[in-house]
N, C-alpha and C positions, 0 to 999 in steps of 0.2 A: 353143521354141528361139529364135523370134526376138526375145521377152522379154529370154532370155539372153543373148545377143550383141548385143542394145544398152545390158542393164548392164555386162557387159565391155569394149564401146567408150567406155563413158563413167567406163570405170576401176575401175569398184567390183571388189571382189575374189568371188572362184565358188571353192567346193569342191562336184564331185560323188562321188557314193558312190553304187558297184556296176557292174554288168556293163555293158560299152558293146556288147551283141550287139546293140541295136536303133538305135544312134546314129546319125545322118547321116554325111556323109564327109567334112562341116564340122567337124562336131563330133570328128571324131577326127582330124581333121587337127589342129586345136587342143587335145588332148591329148598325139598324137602316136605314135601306138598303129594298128595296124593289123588284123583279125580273121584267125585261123588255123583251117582245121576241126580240127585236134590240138589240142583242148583235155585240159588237167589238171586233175583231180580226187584226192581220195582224202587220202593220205599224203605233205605236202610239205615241203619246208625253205622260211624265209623269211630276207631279209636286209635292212636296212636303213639307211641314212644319217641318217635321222632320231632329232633328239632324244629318247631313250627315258627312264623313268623308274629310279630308282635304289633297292634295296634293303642292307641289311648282308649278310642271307641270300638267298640265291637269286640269279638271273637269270631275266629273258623268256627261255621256249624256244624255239628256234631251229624246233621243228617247228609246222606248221600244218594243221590239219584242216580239211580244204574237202569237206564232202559235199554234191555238185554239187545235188541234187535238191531241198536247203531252199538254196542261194545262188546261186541264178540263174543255173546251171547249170556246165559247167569254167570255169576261165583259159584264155582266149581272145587275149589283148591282146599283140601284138609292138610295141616297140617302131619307130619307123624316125625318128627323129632329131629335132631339134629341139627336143625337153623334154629334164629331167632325167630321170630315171628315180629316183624316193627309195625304191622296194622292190622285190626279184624273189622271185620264186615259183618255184624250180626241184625235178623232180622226174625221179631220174635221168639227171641231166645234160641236161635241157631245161628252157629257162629261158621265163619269162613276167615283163611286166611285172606290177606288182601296184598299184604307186603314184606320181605322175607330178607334173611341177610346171613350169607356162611361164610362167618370170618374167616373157615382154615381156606378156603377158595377165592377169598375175596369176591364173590358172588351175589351182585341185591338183586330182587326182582319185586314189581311192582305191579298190578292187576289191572287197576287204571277203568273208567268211564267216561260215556260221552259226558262234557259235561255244559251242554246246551239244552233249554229248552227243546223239546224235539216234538212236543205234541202242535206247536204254532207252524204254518208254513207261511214259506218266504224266502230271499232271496238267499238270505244265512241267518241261521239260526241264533237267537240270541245266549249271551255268554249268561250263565247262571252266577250272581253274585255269591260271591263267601261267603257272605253271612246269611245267606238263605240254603246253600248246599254246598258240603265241603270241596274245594277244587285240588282233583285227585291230582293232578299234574304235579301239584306241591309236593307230591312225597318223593317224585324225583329228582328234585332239587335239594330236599331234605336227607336222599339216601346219601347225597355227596361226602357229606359229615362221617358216614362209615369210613371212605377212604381217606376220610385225611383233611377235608375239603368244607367249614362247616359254613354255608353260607346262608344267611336269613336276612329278613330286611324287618325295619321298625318306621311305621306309617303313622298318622294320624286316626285315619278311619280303617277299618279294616277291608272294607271295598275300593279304596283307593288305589292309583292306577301304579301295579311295580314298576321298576326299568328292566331294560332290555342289557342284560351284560350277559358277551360271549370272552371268553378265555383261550387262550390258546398260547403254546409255544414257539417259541424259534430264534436261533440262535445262542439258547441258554436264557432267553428272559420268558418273562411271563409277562403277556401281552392281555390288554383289557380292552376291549371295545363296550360302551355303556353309554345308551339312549334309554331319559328318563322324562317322565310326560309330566309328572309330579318331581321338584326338589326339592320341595321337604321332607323327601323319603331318605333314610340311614339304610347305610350295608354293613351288615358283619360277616367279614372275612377271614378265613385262617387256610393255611394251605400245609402241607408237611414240611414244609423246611420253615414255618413260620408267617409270621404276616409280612404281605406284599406290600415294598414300599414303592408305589409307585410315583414319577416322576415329577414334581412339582405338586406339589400337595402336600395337607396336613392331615392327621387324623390321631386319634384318641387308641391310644395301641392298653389293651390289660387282659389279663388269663389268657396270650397266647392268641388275641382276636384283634384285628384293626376295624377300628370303627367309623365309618368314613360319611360323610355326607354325600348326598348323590350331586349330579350336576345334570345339566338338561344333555351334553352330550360329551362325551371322553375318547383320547385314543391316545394311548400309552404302553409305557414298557415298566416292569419291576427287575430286576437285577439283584435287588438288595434286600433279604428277608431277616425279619428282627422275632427271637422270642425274648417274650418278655412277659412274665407274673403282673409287674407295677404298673400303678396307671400313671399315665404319664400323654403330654400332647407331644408328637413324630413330625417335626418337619423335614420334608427334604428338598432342596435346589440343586437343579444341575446345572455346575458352575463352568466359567472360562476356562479353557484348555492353553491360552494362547501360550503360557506363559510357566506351559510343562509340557516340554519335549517329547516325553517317555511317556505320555499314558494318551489315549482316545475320549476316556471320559472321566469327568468327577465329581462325584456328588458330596455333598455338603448335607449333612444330617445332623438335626439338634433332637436334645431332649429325650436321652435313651436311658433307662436305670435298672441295671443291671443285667443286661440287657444280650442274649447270642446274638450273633453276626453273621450273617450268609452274603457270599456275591457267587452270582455267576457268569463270570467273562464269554465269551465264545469260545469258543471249544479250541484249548490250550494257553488261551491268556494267561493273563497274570493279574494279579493285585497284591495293592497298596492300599493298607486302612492306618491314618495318620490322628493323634489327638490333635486338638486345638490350642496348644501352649508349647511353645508360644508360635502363632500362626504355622500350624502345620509343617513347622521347620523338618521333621527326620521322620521314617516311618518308625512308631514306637507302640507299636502294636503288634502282638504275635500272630500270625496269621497261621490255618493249618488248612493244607492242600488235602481235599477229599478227591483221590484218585478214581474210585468208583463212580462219583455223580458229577466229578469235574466243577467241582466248588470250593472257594476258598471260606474258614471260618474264624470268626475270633469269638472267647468268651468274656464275659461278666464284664461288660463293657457298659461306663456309664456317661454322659456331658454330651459331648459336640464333636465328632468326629470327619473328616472328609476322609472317601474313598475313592481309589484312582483305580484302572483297570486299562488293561492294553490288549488290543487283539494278538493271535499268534503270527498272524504274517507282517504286524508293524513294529515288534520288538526289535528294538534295535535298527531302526531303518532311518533313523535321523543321521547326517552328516555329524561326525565333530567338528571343532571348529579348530582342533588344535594345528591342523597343517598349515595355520598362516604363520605359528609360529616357528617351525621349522625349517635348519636351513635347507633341504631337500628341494622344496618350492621354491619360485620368483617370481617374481609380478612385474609386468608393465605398469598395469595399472589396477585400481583398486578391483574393479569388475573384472578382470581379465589375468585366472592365477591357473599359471600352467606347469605341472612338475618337469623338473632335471631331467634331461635322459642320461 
């Protein structure tokens, strides 16, 4: 606990999951949640404000299965002020928190049920469809949206199979790993600095969301985060290097309307964000260094743009080539140029 409350004093963000029947009185003071011995179990309805996901057919079921005995036992949790409250658990006409969100802590907490048949045995237990009972899991995927993160998916059926996408950083990019069983399934992504462009791919960028089609299996990097209001289709390629000295990488981005600009180099890089007229001749784009997050940005940025980026330990690591023109040098032979002493 006191781990945790000196990452929350020091800002980082906390989702917990599950029963707070053992928490301090700190710890639920900072959720905001109180213990009641009338706990609910059994047969319940759920409600929520949180970003859910979208099918053509179906809807999330509004009922929820909470058998106390595999999930850490009733809903226990009364609200008493100070958070939001983003889901209730009411079961004839008594209501329980379920899911809970304190922006000044950047703090979410979600209650969460088993959510398998549990009265059948066998080897493992069968998975409760959506649309028979709501799958509580989803609301931690949905708390993400508090911090910055709004991720949902749009299916065909609403029992249809989501992907598997894990996230993670390193080196300044944002990395996507995503196994999907269905790819007719959509993602909508947004992250704080904007939507992720990730590498070779297209997607439908509007209000600040990329909108992407899944693939049966992905592994990439984003570097390049775009906000943008207008809708508009984001392509981006990452092109030939051969034929520039001075950068590591560069991508080739169409189709942006009006559009902020993020990159993130590895840590002390640099960048270059060039228009397209004519062929990416000058960098003619203001670029402005974010010292704190170590990202370069441009604004109101619209067409076809490529962007160059060089790590910090290869700046300036290329040879010139001037010293063949000096008389300092001499050559034997062409392969073979050794300085004056």
């Amino acid at each position: 606990e006191n781990a945790l409350f000196e990452a929350i004093d020091k800002g980082v963000g906390v989702m917990l999951f599950g029963s707070m029947k053992n928490a301090s009185q700190k710890l639920l003071d900072a959720v905001g949640v109180r213990l009641t011995d009338e706990a609910l179990s059994g047969d319940l309805t759920i409600e929520t404000s949180l970003p859910l996901d979208e099918a053509e057919i179906g809807t999330y079921s509004h009922h929820l299965s909470h058998p106390a005995l595999v999930s850490g036992g009733g809903i226990m949790e009364i609200p008493t002020g100070g958070t939001t409250i983003t889901a209730w658990a009411e079961q004839n006409g008594t209501k329980r928190a379920y899911a809970a969100w304190n922006g000044e802590k950047h703090l979410a907490w979600v209650r969460g049920s088993f959510p398998h048949v549990s009265e059948k045995r066998g080897a493992l237990p069968q998975l409760l469809k959506p649309s028979v009972s709501f799958p509580t899991a989803q609301l931690l995927r949905a708390s993400m949206a508090l911090f910055g993160y709004p991720i949902t998916f749009s299916c065909y059926d609403i029992d249809d199979n989501l992907p598997i996408v894990m996230l993670s950083k390193c080196r300044g990019a944002l990395w996507i790993n995503e196994f999907s069983k269905d790819a007719t399934v959509k993602m909508h992504i947004g992250t704080p600095d904007g939507i992720p462009v990730f590498d070779n791919c297209e997607f439908i960028a509007e209000h600040n969301l990329g909108h992407y089609q899944t693939q049966r299996w992905i592994h990439t990097e984003a570097r390049v985060f775009i906000r943008q209001e207008n809708r508009s289709k984001i392509t981006i390629k990452k092109n030939n290097i051969e034929t520039y000295i001075n950068c590591d990488e560069m991508y080739d981005i169409t189709g942006l309307s009006n559009a902020s600009v993020v990159v993130y180099p590895s840590a002390g890089g640099i960048v270059e964000i060039r228009q397209r007229v004519p062929n990416y001749a000058e960098p003619d784009i203001p670029v402005h260094y974010d010292e704190e997050n170590g990202c370069f940005s441009a604004e109101h940025v619209t067409g076809n743009i490529r962007v160059f980026w060089q790590e910090h330990d290869r700046i300036g690591d290329y040879i010139p080539m001037d010293f063949i023109h000096h008389s300092d040098y001499t050559s034997d032979t062409p392969a073979n140029i050794t300085r004056k002493q």
